[in-house]
KEROTOR-971224 format. One record per residue (C-alpha): x, z, y. Coordinates in steps of 0.001 Angstrom, whole numbers, plus 500000, padded with zeros to 6 digits. Layout:
! residues N
XZY...
This chain:
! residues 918
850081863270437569847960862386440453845238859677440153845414856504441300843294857475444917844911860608445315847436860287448811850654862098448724851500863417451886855233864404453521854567867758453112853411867958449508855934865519448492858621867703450224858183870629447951860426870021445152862902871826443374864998873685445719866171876797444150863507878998445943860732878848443183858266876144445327856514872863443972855053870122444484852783868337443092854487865793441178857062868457439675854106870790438278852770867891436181856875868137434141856812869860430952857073873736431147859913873610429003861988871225431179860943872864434145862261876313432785865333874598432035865830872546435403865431876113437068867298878023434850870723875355435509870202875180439408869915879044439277872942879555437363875315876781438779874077878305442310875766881410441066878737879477439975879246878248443429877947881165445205880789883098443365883520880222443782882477880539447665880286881374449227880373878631452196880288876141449790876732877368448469875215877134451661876422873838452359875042873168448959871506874428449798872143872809453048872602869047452177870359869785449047867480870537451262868037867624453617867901865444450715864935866500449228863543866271453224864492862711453075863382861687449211859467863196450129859776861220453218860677858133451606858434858877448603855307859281451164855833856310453114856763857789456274859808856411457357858619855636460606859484858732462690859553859065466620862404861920466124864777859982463778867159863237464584864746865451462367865020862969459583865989864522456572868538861347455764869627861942459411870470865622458812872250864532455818874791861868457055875049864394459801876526867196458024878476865136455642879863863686458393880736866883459822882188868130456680886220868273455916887664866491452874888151869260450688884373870790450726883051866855450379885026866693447428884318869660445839879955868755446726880646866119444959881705867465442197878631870117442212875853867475442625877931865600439503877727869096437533874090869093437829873173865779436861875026866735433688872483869639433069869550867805434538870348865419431429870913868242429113867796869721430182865852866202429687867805865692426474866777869406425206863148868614425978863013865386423764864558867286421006861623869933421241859275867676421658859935865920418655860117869189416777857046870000418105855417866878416616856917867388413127855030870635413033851768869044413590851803866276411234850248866683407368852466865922404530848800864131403007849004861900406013849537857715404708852553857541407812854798860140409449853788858944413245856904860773414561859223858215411743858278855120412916860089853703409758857362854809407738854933853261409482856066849952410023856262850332405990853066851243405850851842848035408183854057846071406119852118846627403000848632846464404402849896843114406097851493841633402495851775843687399801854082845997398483856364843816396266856817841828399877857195844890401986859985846147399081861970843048399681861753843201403212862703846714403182865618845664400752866961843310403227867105845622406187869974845927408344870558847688411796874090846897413003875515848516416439878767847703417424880285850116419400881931848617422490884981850569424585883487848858427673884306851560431218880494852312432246880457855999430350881978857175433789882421860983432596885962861983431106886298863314427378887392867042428654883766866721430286882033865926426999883083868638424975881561871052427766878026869739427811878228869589423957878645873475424189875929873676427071873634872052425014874487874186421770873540876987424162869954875765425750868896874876422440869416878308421171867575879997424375863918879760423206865156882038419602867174884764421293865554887953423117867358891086424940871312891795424944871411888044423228869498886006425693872137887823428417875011886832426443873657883429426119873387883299429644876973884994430521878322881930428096876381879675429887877891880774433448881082880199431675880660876966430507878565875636433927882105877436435459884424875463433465882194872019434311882263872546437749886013873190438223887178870370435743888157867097437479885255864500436557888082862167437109890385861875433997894496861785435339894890858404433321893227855406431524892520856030428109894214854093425339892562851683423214893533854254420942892559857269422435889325855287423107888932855307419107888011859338419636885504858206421293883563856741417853885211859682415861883308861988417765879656860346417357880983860387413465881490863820413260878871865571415502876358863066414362876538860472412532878505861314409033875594864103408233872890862685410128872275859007408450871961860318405022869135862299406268867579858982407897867332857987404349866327860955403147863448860985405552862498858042404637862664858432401058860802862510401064857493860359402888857414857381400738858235859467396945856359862247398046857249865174395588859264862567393270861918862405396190865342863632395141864376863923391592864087859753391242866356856862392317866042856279395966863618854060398002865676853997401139868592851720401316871954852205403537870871849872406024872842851327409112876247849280409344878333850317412168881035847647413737883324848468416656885389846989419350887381849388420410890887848213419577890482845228418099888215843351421387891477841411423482889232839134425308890690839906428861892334843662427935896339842889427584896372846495426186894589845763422665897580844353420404897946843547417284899644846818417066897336849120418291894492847447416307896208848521412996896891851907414328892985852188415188892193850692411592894596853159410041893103855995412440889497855074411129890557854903407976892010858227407831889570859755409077886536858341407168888102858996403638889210862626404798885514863320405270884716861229401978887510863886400431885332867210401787882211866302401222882947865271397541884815868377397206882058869966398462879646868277396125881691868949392806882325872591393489878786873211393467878020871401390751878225874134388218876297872712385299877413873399382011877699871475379805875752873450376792872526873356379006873746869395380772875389867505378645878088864707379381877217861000378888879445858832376516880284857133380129881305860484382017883673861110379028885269858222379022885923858381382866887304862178382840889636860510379781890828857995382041891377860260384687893770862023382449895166859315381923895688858474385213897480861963385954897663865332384081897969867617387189894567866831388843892662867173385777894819869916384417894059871890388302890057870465388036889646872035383662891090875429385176888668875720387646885692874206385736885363875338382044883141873567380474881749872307383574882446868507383183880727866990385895882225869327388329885876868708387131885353864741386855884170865389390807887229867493392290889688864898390400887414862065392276888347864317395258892036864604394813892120860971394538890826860805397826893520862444399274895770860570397300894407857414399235895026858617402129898551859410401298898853855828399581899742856589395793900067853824394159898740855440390951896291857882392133894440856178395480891401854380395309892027850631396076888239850413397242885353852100398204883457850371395760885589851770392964884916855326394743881257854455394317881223853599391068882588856422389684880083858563391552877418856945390142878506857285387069878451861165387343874843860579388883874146858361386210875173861426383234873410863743385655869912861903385497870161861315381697871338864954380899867950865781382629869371867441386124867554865004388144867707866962390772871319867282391195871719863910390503869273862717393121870737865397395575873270866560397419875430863632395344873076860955396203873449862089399936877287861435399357876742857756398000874955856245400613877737858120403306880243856024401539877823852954401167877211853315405008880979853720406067882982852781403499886640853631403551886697851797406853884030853922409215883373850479410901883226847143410669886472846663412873885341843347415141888090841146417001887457839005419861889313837024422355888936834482424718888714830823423757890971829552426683893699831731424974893400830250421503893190826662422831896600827592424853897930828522422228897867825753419901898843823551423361902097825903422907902874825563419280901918821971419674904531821396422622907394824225420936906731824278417330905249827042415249908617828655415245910042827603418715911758824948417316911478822903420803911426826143423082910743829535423582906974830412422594904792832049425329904655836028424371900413835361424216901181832307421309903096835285419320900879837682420509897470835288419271899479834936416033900338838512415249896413839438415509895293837215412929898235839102411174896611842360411983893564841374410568895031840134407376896837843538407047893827845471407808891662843420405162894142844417402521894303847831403044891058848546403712889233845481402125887275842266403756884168844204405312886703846486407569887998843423409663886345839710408930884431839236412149886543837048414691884100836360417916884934833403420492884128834421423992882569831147426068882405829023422947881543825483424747882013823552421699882770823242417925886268822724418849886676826406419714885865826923416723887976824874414837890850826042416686890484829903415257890579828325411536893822826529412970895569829546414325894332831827411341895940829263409019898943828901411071900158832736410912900952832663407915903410831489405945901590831401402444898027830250401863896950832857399544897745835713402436895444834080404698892462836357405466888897835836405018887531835402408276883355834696409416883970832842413605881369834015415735880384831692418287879631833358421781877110832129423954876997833443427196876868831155430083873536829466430679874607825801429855876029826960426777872678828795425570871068825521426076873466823694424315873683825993421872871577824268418836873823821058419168876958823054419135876141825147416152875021821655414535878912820388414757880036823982413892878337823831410303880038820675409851883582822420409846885214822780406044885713826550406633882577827077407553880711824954404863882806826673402607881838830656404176878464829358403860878530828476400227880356831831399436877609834056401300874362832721400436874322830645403651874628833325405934875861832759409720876507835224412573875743833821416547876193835745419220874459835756422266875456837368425750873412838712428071875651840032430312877017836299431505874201835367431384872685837316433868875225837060436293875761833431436118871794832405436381870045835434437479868068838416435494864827836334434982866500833247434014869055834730431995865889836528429677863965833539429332867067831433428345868103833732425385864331833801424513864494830489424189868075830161422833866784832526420143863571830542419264865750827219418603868245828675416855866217830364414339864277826896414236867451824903413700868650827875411326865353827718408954865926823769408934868953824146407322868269827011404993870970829350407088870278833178406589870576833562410016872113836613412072871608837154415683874153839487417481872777840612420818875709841501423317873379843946425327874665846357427806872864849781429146871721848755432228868690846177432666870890843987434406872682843314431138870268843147428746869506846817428429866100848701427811864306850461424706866384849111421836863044848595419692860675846948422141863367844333422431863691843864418408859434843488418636859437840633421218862161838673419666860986834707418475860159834635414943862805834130412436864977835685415079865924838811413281864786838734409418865181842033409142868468842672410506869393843565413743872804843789415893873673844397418912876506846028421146876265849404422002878820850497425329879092853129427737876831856135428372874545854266425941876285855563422989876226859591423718872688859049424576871492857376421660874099858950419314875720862189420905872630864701419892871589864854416092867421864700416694867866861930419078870623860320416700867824860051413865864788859243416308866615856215417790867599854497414336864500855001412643862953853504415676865262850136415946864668850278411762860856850781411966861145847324414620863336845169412723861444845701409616857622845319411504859286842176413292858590840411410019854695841408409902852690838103410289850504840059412812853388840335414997855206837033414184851540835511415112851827837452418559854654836300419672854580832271418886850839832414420177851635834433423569854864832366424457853098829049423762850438830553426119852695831408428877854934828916428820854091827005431961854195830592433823857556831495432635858756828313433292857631828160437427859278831569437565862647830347435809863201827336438207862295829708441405864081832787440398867151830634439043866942828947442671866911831981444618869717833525442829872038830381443094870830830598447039872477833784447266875803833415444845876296830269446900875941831434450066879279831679451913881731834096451814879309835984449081882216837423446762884275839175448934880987840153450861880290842018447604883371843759447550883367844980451189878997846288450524879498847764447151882380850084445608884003847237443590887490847656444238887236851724443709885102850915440473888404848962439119890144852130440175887841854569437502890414856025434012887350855531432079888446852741430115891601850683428822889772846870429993890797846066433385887539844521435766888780841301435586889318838903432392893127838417434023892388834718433257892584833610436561890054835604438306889677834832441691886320834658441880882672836171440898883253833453438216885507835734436588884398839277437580883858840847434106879796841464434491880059845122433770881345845696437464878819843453438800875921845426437937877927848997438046878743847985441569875196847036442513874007850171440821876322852297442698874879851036445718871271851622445241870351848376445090870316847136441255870200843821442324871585842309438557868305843472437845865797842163439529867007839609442228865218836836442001861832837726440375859949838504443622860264835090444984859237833598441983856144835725441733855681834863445014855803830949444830854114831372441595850631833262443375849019834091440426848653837730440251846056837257437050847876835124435125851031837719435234848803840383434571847343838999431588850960838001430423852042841538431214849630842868428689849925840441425655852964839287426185856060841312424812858682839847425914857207839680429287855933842984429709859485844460428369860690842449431012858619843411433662858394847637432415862540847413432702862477845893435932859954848557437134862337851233435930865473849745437782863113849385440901862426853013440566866334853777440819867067851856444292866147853241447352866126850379450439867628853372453255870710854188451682870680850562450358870970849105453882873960852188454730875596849894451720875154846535453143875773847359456708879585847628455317879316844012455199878714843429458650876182839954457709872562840492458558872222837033456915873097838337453728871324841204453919868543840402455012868102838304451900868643841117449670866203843295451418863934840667451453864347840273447794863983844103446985860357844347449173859062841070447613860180842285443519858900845743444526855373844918445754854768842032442550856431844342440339854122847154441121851014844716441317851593843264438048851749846686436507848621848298438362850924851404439982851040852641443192854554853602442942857256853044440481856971854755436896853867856125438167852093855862434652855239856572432854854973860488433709857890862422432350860297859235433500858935858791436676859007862124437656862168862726436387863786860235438517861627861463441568862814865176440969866366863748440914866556861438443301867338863849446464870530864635444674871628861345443702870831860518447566873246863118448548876156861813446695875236858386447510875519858835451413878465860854450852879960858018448928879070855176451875880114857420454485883287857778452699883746853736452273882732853253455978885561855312457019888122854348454329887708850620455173887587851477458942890134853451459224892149851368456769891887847890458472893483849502461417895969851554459635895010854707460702895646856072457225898501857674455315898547857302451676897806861233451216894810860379453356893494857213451201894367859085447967891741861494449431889068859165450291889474857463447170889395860824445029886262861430446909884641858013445834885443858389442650883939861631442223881315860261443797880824857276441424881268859429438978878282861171439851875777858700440839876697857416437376874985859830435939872380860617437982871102857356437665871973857390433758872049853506432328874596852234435083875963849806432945
């Protein structure tokens, strides 16, 4: 990286990647690993397109080169050129304006196919690196530095004690909900090709002669295969298709890679003991989901589908609970002369014979004298009996399941085979204490204009339509408290006994759920267990929320969940409303503060409070590093337990590659449990108190400056003409429509996810950011911010995320965008805006350019900037003429079919070349 004096000039920033071997200086300081793999995908999908045709290649290198002409431009602050017609930016609108619809399309699609190995090459260098740091670290070291878990154990202990730090430890929970919301904009058929990609880079750096040619004939075929698939599925997905999309984390990742979390954990803290004693490590990783069981605004999820997705998870979770028990028993091939039974295994193999003579007769033929391992396969078969629902046979709960694994572990450890009973079958136990025979923690949630409606209906018609037809949403609200009951039944309470209120605005809302949940049914005793989650999203809510939740606890049902849980109570918080409805500053300092008086109010009435965080990907919705977030929370915030929503592109990052899968939960872990350290606790009372007056001068300017701009006339369908909206809405990337179908008319009721996609899209990032550089401005104390930014965490979070969002928008293209709009007024506020965040942004952090002490990042997004550049002016050219040529009904429908294919692609692209879009 240069220093801080060195001047970058056009003409060193202008040698970057281009195919032909040269660099610059920015690009020599990468990794020599990712640069090997950077080159070694442009070389080989240049050969791809070189052999698909030949004038597409050069029009390829063509554009490619303009772009990176233009990005070293912009990059050295030259903009200001007597020849505009030797721009590089010039050059490019130029020859995608010259181009025909057919090769802009299939660009598109090429510039798309290399952001997907640019992030398989970035992904394949984290996963090195981190090997690379395992190697160096010494098993007589007091932490693991690359398992952050172990040191924020190791803190923990220094900071109280161990008996302290084992309770705390005891208690902790990390909860992601996985969300089906549309900002993972690449198609399934893509997936599975960069899975295979990836399989193949990763095996590169082991493989010499004829193999390292095959490996690079397979990868031609694969990059092949990418480039001439569609990134632009035929149809939206199901809510039930959308389920494949958690079954696939399950089984590339997560089913085999969180027993080794604990296992990790475990091997650092036992030492040598590990596997031979009981375990350390708890299952603290809960997953929940929404996918198929969310209905606020998404007429598709009914109470149908949600038991088909319940039955689908279901299926699938104890059919891998079946295998890897199978797998278990069959190697457990002690005998019993040299490991004999317990009293307790005997009695449990009698009562499986009991229970039926076939599996045990099939389990004794295969396993003379091998009693553990017959007791296992019959524990097996019983599995698959549950799936098939046997009455006799099935297991009518995971817990049962448990227990009679434990029970062999228990004869194991007293027969002296420690290790097998600390093993392989203790790897098994905490896969079924982690996902159950559900897989997830299914999650419902609806609106609460719908439920009030509803009762208005019953109210008006009579539960049964006594005085009138029932609206079908009355028997639709109805039937999913139904669903719910059926799936706690089958699958027992912790599969389905979350019900969240969207917009909760009073205790009322809440009362109404109990209501309804009472109402479906016709007998008391079938009505399900349910915990109501109050949603906060909207500003005035979050500051209302502590008198709200005080009438909540004052409900009967809730007293009486309360009593039966230890006083434990969910809230949820939501940052996506939030943002759009106040601003990004506002918004952050509201659900600090929202957070800080709830777990005040929660500790003053002995509540074992849970915070759920309803964070999206991008920064304008709450997203960021999961774990700096956890660390800059209020205390008494998170008590060791953490939840949050996890949506979009967010999930295959965090969860789609194995190394990454294990690096990103013992981070979040290693957070949640050092949250609780006083030395951190002490931070973050002392440095909000401190700051307080700061953070509240920027609040009232930022929130000011936003409102200026949501208020100013004509701004929503300004919006929609400046930013791809309307062909965002268009995307099969998701079963939720872009609108809560409530009403919307509005930005009021614009689902936020589009909002910041949109702005995203258009270079701008404005959900981001707009709003903070006034502020700073009015506020005129560059010292104070500084000396916030550095001992302040939830201000410097704030502040790092911004810069990172800053470092994705680029003001030329960004004014292509907003000349759409045809209202200098407008944009010349959000120009405005973007200079003023920029330049405070930059002097608060002490860089001379974005991410410019954040190396790899920075230049990461440098290096691929040109090509996100390239799709973006080929995406507002594209909208300029649509819209054009469309007002005046120039058009034929083949023709806008085109256009829109082409923006698609386009979006599709951008999407991830800019990575957390949403």
């Amino acid at each position: 990286m240069t220093d801080n004096n060195q001047q970058i000039t056009a003409a060193d920033a202008a040698i970057v990647t281009s195919g032909t071997g040269t660099r610059g200086p920015e690009e020599r300081d990468l990794p020599t690993t990712l640069k090997r793999d950077v080159d070694l995908c442009l070389r080989l999908l240049r050969v791809v397109l070189g052999e698909f045709s030949p004038e597409l290649l050069e029009k390829f290198d063509a554009l490619r080169q303009d772009a990176v002409e233009a990005s070293a431009e912009h990059f050295s602050d030259v903009l200001v050129d007597p020849h505009p017609d030797e721009d590089g930016l010039a050059k490019s609108v130029s020859l995608i304006d010259g181009m025909p619809m057919h090769d802009s399309q299939l660009l598109a699609r090429a510039f798309t196919t290399y952001f997907h190995l640019a992030n398989l090459c970035e992904e394949n260098y984290r996963v090195a690196a981190l090997h690379q740091r395992e190697m160096k670290v010494s098993i007589n070291s007091a932490t693991d530095p690359v398992n952050e878990m172990t040191g924020a154990y190791h803190q923990l202990i220094d900071e109280m004690g161990p008996a302290k730090a084992a309770d705390l430890l005891d208690k902790l929970e990390f909860h992601p909900v996985f969300t089906a919301h549309p900002t993972e904009a690449r198609r399934k058929a893509v997936e599975g090709k960069i899975r295979r990609i990836a399989d193949l880079l990763e095996l590169r750096p082991t493989l010499g002669g004829s193999d390292l040619e095959e490996n690079e004939r397979r990868l031609c075929n694969e990059i092949d295969a990418l480039f001439r698939t569609s990134p632009i599925a035929l149809k939206k997905p199901t809510p039930v298709e959308e389920a494949d999309t958690i079954i696939d984390i399950f089984d590339n990742t997560l089913f085999d890679t969180i027993p080794k979390v604990y296992r990790r954990f475990d091997d650092w803290v036992l030492g040598k003991k590990a596997g031979t004693v009981p375990p350390v490590c708890p299952a603290f990783f809960h997953p929940g989901s929404w996918i198929g069981s969310d209905r606020d605004g998404n007429p598709n999820v009914t109470a149908k589908i949600s038991r088909r997705v319940a039955r689908k998870f279901t299926d699938h979770v104890i059919s891998k609970l079946e295998d890897a028990t199978r797998t278990v028993g069959r190697n457990l091939t002690v005998e019993t002369d040299t490991t004999p039974s317990s009293p307790e295994l005997l009695n449990l193999w009698n009562h499986q014979k009991e229970m039926s003579e076939r599996l045990t007769e099939k389990a004794a033929l295969i396993s003379r004298h091998e009693t553990h391992r017959a007791v296992m396969l019959v524990i097996a078969d019983r599995l698959h009996e549950s799936i098939n629902r046997d009455a006799d046979l099935m297991y009518h709960s995971c817990d049962d399941f448990i227990a009679d694994l434990k029970i062999v572990q228990r004869s194991l450890a007293q027969a002296g085979a420690a290790r097998h009973a600390y093993g392989p079958l203790q790897e098994l136990i905490w896969q079924a204490q982690t996902f159950g025979f559900h897989l997830v923690e299914m999650e419902f949630r609806q609106h609460s204009v719908v439920h009030a409606r509803a009762l208005e209906d019953i109210r008006e018609h009579g539960l049964h339509g006594e005085r009138g037809e029932l609206q079908p949403m009355t028997h639709e609200v109805l039937d999913t408290f139904r669903a719910l009951g059926s799936i706690q039944k089958r699958n027992g309470i912790k599969a389905a006994r979350r019900y969240i209120i969207s917009f909760t605005k009073s205790a009322q809302h809440v009362k109404d759920v109990f209501e309804l949940n009472r109402l479906a049914f016709a007998h008391p005793e079938d009505v399900p267990t349910i915990d109501v989650i109050p949603l906060f999203e909207q500003l005035e809510d979050l500051q209302n929320s502590v008198d709200t939740l005080e009438e909540i606890i004052k409900i009967p049902e809730v007293q009486a969940r309360l009593k039966a849980t230890g006083n434990k109570m969910e809230v949820m918080l939501g940052y996506s409303d939030s943002s759009k409805d106040a601003g990004p500053t506002s918004a952050t300092l509201a659900l600090h503060s929202a957070q800080e008086r709830i777990a005040k109010w929660a500790k003053r009435h002995d509540i074992d409070l849970t915070l759920f965080h309803g964070r999206g990907g991008a920064v304008g919705r709450g997203g960021g590093p999961a774990n700096r977030a956890v660390l800059a929370q209020p205390v008494g915030s998170v008590n060791c337990r953490f939840k949050l929503t996890e949506q979009g592109e967010v999930i295959f990052a965090r969860y789609g590659n194995p190394v990454l899968a294990i690096r990103h939960i013992e981070s979040v872990a290693a957070a949640t449990l050092l949250q609780s350290a006083p030395s951190v606790e002490k931070r973050n009372t002392e440095m909000t108190e401190k700051y307080a007056d700061m953070a509240a001068a920027l609040n009232d300017a930022s929130h000011e400056r936003f409102l200026d701009l949501l208020h100013t006339p004509d701004f929503t369908p300004w919006f929609s003409i400046v930013t791809p909206l309307n062909e965002v809405g268009l995307l099969p990337i998701g079963s939720r429509p872009a609108k809560r179908g409530l009403g919307a008319k509005s930005l009021d009721d614009l689902r936020t996810i589009p909002w910041v996609f949109s702005w995203a899209q258009a270079r701008i990032n404005l959900a981001a950011w707009y709003g903070l550089g006034t502020a700073c401005e009015k506020l005129n104390d560059l010292d104070t911010m500084r000396k916030a930014y550095e001992e302040w965490p939830l201000f410097s979070t704030f502040i790092d995320n911004i810069e990172m969002s800053i470092a994705k928008t680029d003001e030329r293209i960004a004014k292509m965008y907003l000349a759409l709009g045809d209202r200098d007024d407008l944009s010349k506020k959000v120009l405005h805006e973007m200079e003023l965040t920029r330049k405070w942004v930059l002097l608060i952090v002490g860089d001379q350019w974005p991410l410019q002490h954040r190396h790899v990042l920075g230049q990461a997004i440098r290096i691929r900037s040109p090509y996100v550049d390239a799709l973006s002016v080929t995406q507002v050219r594209a909208l300029r003429t649509l819209r054009r040529r469309n007002d005046k009904e120039e058009l034929s429908k083949s023709q806008q079919s085109d256009f829109i294919y082409l923006i698609l692609c386009t979006v599709s692209g951008v999407a991830a070349g800019l990575q957390n879009t949403g």
